[in-house]
C-alpha positions in Angstrom: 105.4 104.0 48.6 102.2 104.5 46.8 99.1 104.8 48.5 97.6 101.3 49.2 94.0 101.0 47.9 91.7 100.3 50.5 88.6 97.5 49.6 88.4 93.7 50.3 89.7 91.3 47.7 87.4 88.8 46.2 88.2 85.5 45.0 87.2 82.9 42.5 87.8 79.3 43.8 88.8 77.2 40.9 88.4 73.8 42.4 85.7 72.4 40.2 87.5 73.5 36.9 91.2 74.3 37.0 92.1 72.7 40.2 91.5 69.0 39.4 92.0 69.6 36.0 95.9 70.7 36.3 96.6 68.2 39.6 94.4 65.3 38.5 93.3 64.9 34.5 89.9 67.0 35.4 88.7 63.3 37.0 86.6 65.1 39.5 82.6 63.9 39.1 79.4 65.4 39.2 78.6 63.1 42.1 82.0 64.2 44.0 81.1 67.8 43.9 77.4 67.7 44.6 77.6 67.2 48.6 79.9 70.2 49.3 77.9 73.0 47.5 76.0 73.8 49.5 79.3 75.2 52.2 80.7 76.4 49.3 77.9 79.0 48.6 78.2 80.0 52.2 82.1 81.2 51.5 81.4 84.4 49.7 83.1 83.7 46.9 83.1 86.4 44.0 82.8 83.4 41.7 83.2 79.6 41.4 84.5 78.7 38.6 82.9 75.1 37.7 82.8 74.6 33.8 84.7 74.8 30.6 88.7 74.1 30.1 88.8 70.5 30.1 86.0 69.8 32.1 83.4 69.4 28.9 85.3 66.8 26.6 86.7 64.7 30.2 82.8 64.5 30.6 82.6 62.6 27.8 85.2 60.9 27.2 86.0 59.9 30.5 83.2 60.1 32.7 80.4 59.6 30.7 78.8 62.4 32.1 77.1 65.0 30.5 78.5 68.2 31.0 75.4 69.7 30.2 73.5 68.2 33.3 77.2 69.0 35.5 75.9 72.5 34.9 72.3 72.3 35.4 72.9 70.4 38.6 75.9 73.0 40.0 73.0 75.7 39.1 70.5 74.3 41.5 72.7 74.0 43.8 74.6 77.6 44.2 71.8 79.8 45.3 74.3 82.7 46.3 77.4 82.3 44.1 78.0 83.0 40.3 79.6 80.4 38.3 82.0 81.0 35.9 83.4 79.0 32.7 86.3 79.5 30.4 86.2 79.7 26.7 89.0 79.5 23.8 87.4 82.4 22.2 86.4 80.8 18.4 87.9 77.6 19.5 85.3 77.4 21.9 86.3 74.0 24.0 87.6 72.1 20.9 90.9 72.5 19.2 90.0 74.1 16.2 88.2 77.2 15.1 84.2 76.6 14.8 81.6 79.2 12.2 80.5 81.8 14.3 76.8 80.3 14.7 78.4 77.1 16.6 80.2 80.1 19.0 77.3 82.0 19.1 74.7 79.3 20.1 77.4 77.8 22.1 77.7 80.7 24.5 73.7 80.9 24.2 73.3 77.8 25.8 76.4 78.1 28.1 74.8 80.9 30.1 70.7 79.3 29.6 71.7 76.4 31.7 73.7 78.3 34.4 76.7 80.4 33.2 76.7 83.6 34.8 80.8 84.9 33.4 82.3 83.4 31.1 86.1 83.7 30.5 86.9 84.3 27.2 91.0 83.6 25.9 93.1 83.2 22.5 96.1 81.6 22.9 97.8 83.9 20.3 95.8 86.7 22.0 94.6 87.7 18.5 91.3 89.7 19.4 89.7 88.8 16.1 89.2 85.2 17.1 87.3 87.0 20.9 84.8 89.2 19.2 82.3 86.7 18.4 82.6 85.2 21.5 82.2 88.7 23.8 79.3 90.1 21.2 77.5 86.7 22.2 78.1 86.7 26.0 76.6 90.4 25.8 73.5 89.8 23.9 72.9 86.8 26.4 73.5 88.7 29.1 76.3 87.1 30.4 79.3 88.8 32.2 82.2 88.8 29.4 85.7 88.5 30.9 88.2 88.5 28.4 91.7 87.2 29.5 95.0 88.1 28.6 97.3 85.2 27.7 100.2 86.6 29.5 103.7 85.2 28.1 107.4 86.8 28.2 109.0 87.7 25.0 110.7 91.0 23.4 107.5 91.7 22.6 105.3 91.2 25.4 106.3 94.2 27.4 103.7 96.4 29.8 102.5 98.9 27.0 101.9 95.4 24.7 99.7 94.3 27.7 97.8 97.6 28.2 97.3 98.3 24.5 95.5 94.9 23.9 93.5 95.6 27.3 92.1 98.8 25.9 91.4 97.2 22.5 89.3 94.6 24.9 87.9 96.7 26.4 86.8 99.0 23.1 85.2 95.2 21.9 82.6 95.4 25.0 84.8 93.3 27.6 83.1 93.7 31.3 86.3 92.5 32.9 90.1 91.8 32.6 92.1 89.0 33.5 95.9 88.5 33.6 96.2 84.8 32.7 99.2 83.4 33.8 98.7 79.9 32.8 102.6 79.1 33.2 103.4 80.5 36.3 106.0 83.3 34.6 104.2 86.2 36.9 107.1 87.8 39.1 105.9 89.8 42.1 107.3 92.6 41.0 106.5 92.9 37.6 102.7 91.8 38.4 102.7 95.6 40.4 104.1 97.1 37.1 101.5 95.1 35.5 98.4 95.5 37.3 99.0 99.8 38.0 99.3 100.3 33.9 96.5 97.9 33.1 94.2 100.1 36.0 95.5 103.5 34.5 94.5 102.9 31.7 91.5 100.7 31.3 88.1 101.7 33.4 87.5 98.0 34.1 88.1 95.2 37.2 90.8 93.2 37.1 91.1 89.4 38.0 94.6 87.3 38.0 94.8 84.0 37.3 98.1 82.2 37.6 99.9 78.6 38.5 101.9 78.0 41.4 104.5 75.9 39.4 107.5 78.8 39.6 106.3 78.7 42.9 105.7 82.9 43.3 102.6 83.0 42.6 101.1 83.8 46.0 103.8 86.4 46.4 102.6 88.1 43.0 98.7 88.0 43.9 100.2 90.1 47.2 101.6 92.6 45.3 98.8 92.5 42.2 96.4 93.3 44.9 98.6 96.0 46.3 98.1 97.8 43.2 94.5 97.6 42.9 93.6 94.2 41.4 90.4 93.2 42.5 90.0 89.8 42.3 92.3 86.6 42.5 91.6 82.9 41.6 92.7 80.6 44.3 91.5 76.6 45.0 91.1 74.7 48.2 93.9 74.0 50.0 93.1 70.1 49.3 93.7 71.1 45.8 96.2 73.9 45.5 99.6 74.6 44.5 102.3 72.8 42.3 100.0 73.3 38.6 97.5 74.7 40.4 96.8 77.7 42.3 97.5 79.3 44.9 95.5 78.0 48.4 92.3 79.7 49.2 92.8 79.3 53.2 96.4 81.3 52.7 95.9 83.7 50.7 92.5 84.8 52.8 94.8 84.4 55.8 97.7 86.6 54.5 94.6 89.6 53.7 93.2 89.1 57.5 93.1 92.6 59.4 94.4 94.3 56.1 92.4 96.6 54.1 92.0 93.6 51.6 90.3 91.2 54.4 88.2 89.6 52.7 86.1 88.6 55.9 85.7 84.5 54.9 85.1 82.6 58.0 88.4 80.1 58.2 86.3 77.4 60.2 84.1 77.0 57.1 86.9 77.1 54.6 88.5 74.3 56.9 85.6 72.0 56.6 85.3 72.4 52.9 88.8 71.0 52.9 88.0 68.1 55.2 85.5 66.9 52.0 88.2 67.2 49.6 91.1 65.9 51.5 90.2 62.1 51.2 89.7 62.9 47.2 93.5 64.3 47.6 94.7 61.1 49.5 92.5 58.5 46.9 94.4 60.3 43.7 97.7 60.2 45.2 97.4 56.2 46.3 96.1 55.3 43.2 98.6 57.3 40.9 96.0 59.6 39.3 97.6 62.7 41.2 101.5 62.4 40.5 103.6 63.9 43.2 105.7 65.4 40.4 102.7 67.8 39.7 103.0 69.6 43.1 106.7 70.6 43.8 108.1 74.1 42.5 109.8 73.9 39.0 112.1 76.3 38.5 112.6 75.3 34.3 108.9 77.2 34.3 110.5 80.3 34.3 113.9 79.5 32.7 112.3 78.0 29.4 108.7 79.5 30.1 107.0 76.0 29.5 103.7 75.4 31.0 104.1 72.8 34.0 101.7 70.5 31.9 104.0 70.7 29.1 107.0 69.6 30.9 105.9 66.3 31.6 104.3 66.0 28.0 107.2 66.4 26.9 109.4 63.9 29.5 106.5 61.6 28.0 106.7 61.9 24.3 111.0 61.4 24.9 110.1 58.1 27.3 108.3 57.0 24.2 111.5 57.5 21.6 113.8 56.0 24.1 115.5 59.7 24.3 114.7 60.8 28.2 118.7 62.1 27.9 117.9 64.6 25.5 115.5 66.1 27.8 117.9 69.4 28.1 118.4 69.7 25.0 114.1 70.4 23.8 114.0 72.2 26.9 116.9 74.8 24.8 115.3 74.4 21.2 111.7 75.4 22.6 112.6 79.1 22.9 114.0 78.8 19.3 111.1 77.3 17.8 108.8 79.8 19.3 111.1 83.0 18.1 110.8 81.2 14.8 106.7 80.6 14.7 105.9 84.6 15.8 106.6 84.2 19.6 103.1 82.6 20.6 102.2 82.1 24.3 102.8 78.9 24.9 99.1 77.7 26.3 96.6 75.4 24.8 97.2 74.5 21.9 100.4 76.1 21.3 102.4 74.9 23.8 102.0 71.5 22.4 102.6 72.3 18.8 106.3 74.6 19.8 106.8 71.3 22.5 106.2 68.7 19.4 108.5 70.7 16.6 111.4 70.8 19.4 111.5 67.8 19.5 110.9 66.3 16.2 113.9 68.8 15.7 115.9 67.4 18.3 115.4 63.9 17.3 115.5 64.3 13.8 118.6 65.6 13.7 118.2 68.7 11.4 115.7 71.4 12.2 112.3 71.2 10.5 113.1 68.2 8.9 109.7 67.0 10.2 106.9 69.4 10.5 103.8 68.9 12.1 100.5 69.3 10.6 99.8 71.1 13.9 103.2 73.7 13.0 102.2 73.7 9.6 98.8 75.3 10.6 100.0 77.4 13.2 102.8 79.3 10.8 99.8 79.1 8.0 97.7 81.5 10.0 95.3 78.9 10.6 95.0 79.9 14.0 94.9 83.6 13.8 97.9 85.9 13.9 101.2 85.6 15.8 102.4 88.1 18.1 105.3 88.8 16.0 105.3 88.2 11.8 106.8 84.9 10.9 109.9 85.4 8.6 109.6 84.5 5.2 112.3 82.3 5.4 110.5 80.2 7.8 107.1 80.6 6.3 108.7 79.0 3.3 110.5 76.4 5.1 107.4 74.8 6.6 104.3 75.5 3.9 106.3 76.0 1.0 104.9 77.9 -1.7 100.9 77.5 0.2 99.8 81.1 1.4 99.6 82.2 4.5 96.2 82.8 5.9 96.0 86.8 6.7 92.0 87.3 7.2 90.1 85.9 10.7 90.4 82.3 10.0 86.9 82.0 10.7 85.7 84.3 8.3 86.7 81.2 6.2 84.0 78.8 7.8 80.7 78.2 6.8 77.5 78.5 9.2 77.9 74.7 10.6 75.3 74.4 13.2 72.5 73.3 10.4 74.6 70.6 9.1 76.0 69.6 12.4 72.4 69.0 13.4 71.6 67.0 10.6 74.6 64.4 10.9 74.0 64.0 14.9 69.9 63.6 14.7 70.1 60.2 15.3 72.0 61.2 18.3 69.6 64.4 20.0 68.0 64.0 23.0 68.3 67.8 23.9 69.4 71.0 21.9 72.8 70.6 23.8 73.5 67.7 22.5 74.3 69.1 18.8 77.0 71.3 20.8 78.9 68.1 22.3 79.1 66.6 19.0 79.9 69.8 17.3 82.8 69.9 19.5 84.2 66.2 20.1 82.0 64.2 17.0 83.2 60.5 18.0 84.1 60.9 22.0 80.4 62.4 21.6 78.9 59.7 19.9 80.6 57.5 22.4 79.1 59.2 24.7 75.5 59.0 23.4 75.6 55.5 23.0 77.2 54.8 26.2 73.8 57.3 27.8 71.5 55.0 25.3 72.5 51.8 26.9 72.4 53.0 30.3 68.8 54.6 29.3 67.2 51.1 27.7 68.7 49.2 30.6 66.9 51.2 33.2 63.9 51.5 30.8 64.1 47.9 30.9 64.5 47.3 34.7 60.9 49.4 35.3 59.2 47.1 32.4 60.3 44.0 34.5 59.0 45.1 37.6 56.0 45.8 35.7 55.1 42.8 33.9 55.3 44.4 31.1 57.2 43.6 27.5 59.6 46.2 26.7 59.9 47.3 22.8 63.1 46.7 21.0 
């Protein structure tokens, strides 16, 4: 047996990002996380990762909060503890690629109002669509972590893996991290994983993965075995099922090891006490679905994202087609050998979950395309892990070419004109950023902060007998 490294493990707790947002809709508040930072930056926590994801357009949309301030006020809050964000590389938190001045100013103003690593992914793992990002988190000073979207295919195999790590690393990454978004992560193969990746890149390693195969605590085990140096894990409150793994165990499981990571349990256990009545209020009132937290097997059998599965239940409710449920679970894999083997993660997953069925339904394959597939086999979204045939390319775009530069060498400095059209709108430099993103939920948003401004604007003016200008 090899040697076993000897140093403590250090964690990232994900429960203000990735932990509400894959076991309840990222519905977690400002105002609901406020009262518990201060125990949390007692922990020791390597990280807490707080921001990005979801978090920024449920802010919005949802919330009406600004994610802005969510920062600002998590900032003044962790005196001891960095806090981390993820980032779609040139997709930045939307679902489309932005210029590279709305990336760059993005990230600039990301890490000025508290960022201290941000997390940088592409869902095809084509490092053109990263470099903008990473160059950016550089000059700013920021930590750049750039994550590999793992996936299984004949394609993604270990020397796949640790070729694109070296090529991150070669762009000016600070850090690695495995990102298991769909729980696929074997204990064994994480080992394999993790001792190539550390023989051949000088740089830490962080895993990220989804308890919905249900291994994942047994693959962080042997990742750290093999010299992985840090794991993202959630509250207990908040763990498993789509989420991850539980803080509580996995710190237990490292006690009196080489790897103890020395947390005090008492502490962790009244951190969990806050968020347990959060737990219990999301389950009564149907916000967290029980479905969410049991182990799915299918995860690993059709490597579909846990999120993904119930998408996909949902869009077959909607058609009156539930019983064909077996059968999109079978044409997935086929659809993505056909579009270049993509990891299925956001927004892929959606657009190979949407053709399956379209072709299920519709009765002959491709007979309905997607603008979404349509983009995606274009090259819109950068380049597939595998080339697309021509028969397919053909099939779906027709005689359109395919897209073979960085699709974002195709985009014009927007920032300018982005200010201009939301200037009715600004009330801070951030605020060109949220409408660059998400134009109308932003709008929404500003309007909705406009009201709620005049009417306490308005409320002061009352009490002091004065007239209040329309």
């Amino acid at each position: 047996m090899a040697e076993i490294i000897k140093k403590p493990i250090k964690i990232t707790d994900t429960i203000f990002r990735d932990a509400h947002q894959s076991l309840i809709a990222t519905r977690m508040t400002t105002e609901d996380m406020l009262p518990i930072i201060q125990k949390l930056d007692q922990v020791g926590y390597h990280s807490m990762e707080v921001w990005g994801g979801a978090t920024f357009d449920a802010s919005l949309r949802f919330l009406k909060e600004d994610p802005w301030e969510r920062l600002r006020s998590l900032k003044k809050g962790f005196k001891n503890t960095k806090l981390q964000m993820l980032l779609r590389g040139q997709n930045i938190l939307g679902y489309r690629n932005y210029a590279d001045d709305v990336v760059e100013y993005f990230v600039q103003k990301a890490i000025a109002n508290g960022i201290d690593i941000v997390r940088i992914f592409d869902a095809l793992n084509d490092t053109r669509n990263l470099k903008t990002a990473i160059d950016a988190t550089n000059k700013e000073g920021g930590h750049a972590q750039v994550a590999i979207a793992y996936t299984l295919s004949k394609v993604h195999t270990i020397e796949y893996f640790t070729n694109l790590a070296k090529e991150l690393e070669s762009m000016g990454a600070q850090s690695i991290c495995i990102k298991d978004m769909a729980g696929l992560l074997v204990p064994y193969e994480a080992e394999k994983l993790v001792k190539a990746l550390k023989a051949n890149v000088d740089l830490p390693l962080q895993i990220h993965s989804h308890y919905t195969s249900g291994v994942a605590s047994m693959s962080y085990m042997k990742a750290v075995e093999a010299g992985c140096d840090v794991i993202d894990t959630a509250i207990s409150p908040f763990a498993l099922g789509t989420a991850q793994p539980a803080t509580e165990v996995m710190v237990e499981a490292f006690r009196n090891t080489p790897f103890d990571t020395g947390f005090d349990q008492e502490l962790l256990a009244e951190i969990a006490e806050y968020f347990r009545p959060m737990r219990e209020a999301a389950l009564d009132s149907g916000l967290m679905n029980p479905k969410v937290l049991g182990v799915n097997i299918k995860t690993l059998l059709y490597q579909v994202p846990g999120g993904m599965l119930s998408n996909l239940v949902s869009q077959l409710k909607e058609q009156n087609a539930e019983h064909r449920f077996a059968e999109v679970l079978e044409e997935m894999p086929r659809v993505r050998a056909d579009f270049g083997f993509p990891p299925l993660v956001t927004p892929t997953s959606q657009i190979v979950g949407t053709q399956a069925v379209l072709n299920v339904l519709g009765g002959e394959r491709y007979k309905l395309i997607t603008k979404e597939s349509k983009a995606l086999v274009k090259g819109e979204y950068g380049r597939t892990p595998v080339a697309i045939s021509p028969e397919i390319v053909k099939q779906i775009i027709g005689e359109d070419q395919q897209i073979t530069c960085r699709p974002a060498d195709l985009i014009e400095p927007e920032i300018d004109k982005l200010r201009k059209e939301a200037s009715a709108y600004i009330k801070q430099d951030e605020d060109v950023l949220s409408y660059a993103l998400f134009p109308q939920v932003a709008v929404d948003y500003f309007n909705h902060r406009d009201a709620k401004l005049t009417k306490v604007d308005m409320t002061v003016a009352d009490k002091q007998n004065k007239v209040y200008p329309v």
